[in-house]
N, C-alpha and C positions, 0 to 999 in steps of 0.2 A: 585579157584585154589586149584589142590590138590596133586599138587607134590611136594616134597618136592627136593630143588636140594643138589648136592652134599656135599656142604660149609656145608645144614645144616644138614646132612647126619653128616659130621665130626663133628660139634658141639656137637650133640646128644650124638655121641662115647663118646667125652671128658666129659661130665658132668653128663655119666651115672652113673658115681662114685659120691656117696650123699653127700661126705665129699668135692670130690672138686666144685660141686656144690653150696653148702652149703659157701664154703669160697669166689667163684665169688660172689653169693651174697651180699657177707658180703662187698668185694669192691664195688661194685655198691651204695650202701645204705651208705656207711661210706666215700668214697666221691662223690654222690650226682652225679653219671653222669649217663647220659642215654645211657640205654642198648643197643649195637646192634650185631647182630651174629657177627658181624667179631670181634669186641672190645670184647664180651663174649667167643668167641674163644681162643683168644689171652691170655684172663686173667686165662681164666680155664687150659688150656693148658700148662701154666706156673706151676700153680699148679699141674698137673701131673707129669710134669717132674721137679719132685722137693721132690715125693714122695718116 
């Protein structure tokens, strides 16, 4: 498979930014849950609109 669909189109937007990347991470790791686009969407995103 080599398309990418849209959700992950908008994720890539949201975490092109290193810093809110960097801080999704930083949830993911500090409480221990598994990643998935829409959950990393959601966290990153928040982080945008907050900047």
């Amino acid at each position: 498979m080599t398309d990418l669909t849209w959700y992950g189109h908008e994720l890539l937007d949201v975490i092109r930014n290193e810093s809110i990347w960097n801080k999704t991470k930083s949830i993911f790791v500090d409480k221990g849950a598994a990643m998935t686009f829409g959950l990393g969407k959601e966290v990153a995103t928040s982080f945008e609109n907050h900047q």
